[in-house]
C-alpha positions, -999 to 999 in steps of 0.1 A, spaced: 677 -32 22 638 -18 17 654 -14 -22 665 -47 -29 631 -61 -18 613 -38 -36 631 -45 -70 628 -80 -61 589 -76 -59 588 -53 -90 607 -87 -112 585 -112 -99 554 -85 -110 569 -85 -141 576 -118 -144 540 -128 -139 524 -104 -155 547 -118 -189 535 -154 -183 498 -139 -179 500 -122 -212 518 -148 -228 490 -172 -219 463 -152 -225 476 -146 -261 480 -186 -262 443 -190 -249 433 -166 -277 452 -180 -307 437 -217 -296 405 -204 -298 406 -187 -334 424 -218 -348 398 -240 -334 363 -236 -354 334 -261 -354 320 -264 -389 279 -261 -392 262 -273 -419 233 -295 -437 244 -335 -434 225 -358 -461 230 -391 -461 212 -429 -466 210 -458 -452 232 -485 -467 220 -514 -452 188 -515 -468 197 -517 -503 223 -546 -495 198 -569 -475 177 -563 -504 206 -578 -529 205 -610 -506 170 -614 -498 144 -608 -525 118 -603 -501 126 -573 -488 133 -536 -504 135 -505 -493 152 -473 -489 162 -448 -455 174 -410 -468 192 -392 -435 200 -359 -428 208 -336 -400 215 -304 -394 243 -285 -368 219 -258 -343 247 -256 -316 278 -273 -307 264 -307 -297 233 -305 -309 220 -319 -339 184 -316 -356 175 -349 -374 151 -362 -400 149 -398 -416 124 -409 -440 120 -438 -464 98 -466 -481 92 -501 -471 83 -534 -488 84 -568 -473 67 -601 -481 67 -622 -447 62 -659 -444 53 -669 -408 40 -703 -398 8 -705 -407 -2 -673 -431 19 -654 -458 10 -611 -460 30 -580 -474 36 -552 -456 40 -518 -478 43 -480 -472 63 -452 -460 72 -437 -430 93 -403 -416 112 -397 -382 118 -363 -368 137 -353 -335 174 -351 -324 210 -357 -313 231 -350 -288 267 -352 -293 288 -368 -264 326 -372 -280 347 -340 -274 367 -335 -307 400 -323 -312 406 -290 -330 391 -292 -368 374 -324 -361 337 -331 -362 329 -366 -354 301 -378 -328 291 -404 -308 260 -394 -300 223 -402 -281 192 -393 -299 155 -387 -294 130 -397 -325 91 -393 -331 82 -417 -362 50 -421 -384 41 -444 -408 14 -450 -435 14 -488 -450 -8 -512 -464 -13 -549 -452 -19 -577 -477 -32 -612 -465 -21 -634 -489 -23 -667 -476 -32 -686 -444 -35 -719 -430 -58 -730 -402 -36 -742 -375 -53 -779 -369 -40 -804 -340 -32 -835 -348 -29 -855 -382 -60 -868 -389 -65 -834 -412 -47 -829 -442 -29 -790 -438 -53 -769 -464 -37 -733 -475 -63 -711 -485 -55 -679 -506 -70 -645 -494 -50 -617 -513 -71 -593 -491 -56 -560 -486 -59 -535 -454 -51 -501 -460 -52 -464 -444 -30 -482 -417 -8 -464 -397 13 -461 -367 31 -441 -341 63 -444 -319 88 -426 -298 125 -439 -301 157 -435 -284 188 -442 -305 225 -443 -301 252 -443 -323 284 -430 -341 294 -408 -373 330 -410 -382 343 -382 -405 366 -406 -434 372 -381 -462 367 -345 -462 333 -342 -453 325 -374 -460 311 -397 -427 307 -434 -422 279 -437 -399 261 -467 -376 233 -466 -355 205 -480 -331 168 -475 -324 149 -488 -297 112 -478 -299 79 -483 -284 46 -478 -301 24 -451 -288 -7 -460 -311 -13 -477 -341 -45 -487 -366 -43 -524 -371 -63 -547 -397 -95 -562 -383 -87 -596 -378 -49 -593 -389 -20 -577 -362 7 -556 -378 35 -577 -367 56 -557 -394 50 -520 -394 79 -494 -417 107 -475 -400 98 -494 -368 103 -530 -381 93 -559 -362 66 -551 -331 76 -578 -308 55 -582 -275 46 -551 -255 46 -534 -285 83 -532 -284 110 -529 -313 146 -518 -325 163 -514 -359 195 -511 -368 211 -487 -396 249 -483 -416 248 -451 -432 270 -427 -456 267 -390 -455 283 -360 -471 281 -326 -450 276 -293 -471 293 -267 -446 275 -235 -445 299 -213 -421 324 -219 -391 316 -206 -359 351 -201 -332 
């Protein structure tokens, strides 16, 4: 009797240390087939040049690129160059210069094996340098007993510049090999700024339109290429 129950305890033994092999082996062969790809992402912003196409008054371009530093974290850098001619009620001014964002994202979407697309929250510091150019204004006169009088100025500020921190959110989708459709959205808040005596900088590049409280978002559609540099298990 003790024999039987000990051969019965010796084939369950067996029996689970076969299953605990078998999925250790399983464990290990899903880890080596399943690799995250690191690697230098460059990209632009498409948006830009096709508002451009449609509106005359507005031109500019937004390069991207990011780089892989661990699993779900990404480093990013955007910079560009802005020119827009802006007609508000009573004046008419150009707002020119360039501008660069540094900072970074986190990845939130859990891929499947081989896959490297994101949905992702981000963190940006941006800087710009620009130029304001008063072109016209009109005084702003009750009434009608005055005839409206535009008078041209054509006075330029320069050595402007501003400062922001912006939190963004957005998605890359991997469409071709290596080759990511991208969208994206920035809300910022100005931490400083130089503005033209006189003038506010209601437009200000790679922040866009200040709205009140010093407020602001932007929007982006972008296509990127990733250059893989290794694969890490």
């Amino acid at each position: 009797m003790k024999q039987s129950i000990l051969k019965y305890y010796i084939s369950v033994l067996v029996v689970l240390t076969s299953f605990s092999v078998t999925a250790q082996e399983e464990t290990r062969s899903d880890t080596i087939k399943s690799k995250h790809t690191y690697g230098l992402r460059l990209g632009v912003d498409i948006s830009k040049p096709i508002i451009s196409i449609f509106n005359n008054d507005i031109k500019g371009l937004e390069l991207l690129a990011d780089y892989r530093i661990h699993k779900n974290i990404y480093a990013a850098i955007e910079l560009g160059t802005y020119d827009r001619e802006t007609q508000e009620d009573y004046f008419n001014f150009n707002t020119k210069g360039s501008f660069v964002k540094i900072g970074g994202n986190y990845n939130l979407y859990e891929n499947w094996p081989n896959m490297n697309n994101e949905i992702f929250v981000g963190f940006r510091y941006g800087f710009s340098s620009f130029t304001q150019t008063l072109k016209t204004y009109t005084p702003n006169i009750e009434g009608t007993y005055f005839e409206e009088n535009t008078i041209t100025v054509n006075q330029e500020f320069d050595n402007l510049s501003a400062q922001w921190a912006e939190i963004v959110i957005g998605l890359k989708v991997e469409t071709l090999d290596n080759v990511y459709l991208g969208a994206s959205i920035g809300l910022k808040k100005l931490i400083n700024e130089k503005e033209p005596e006189n003038f506010k900088n209601l437009y200000i590049p790679g922040f866009e339109r200040v709205f009140s409280n010093n407020t602001g978002f932007s929007f982006n559609y972008s296509i990127s290429y990733l250059i893989p540099i290794y694969k890490r298990k």
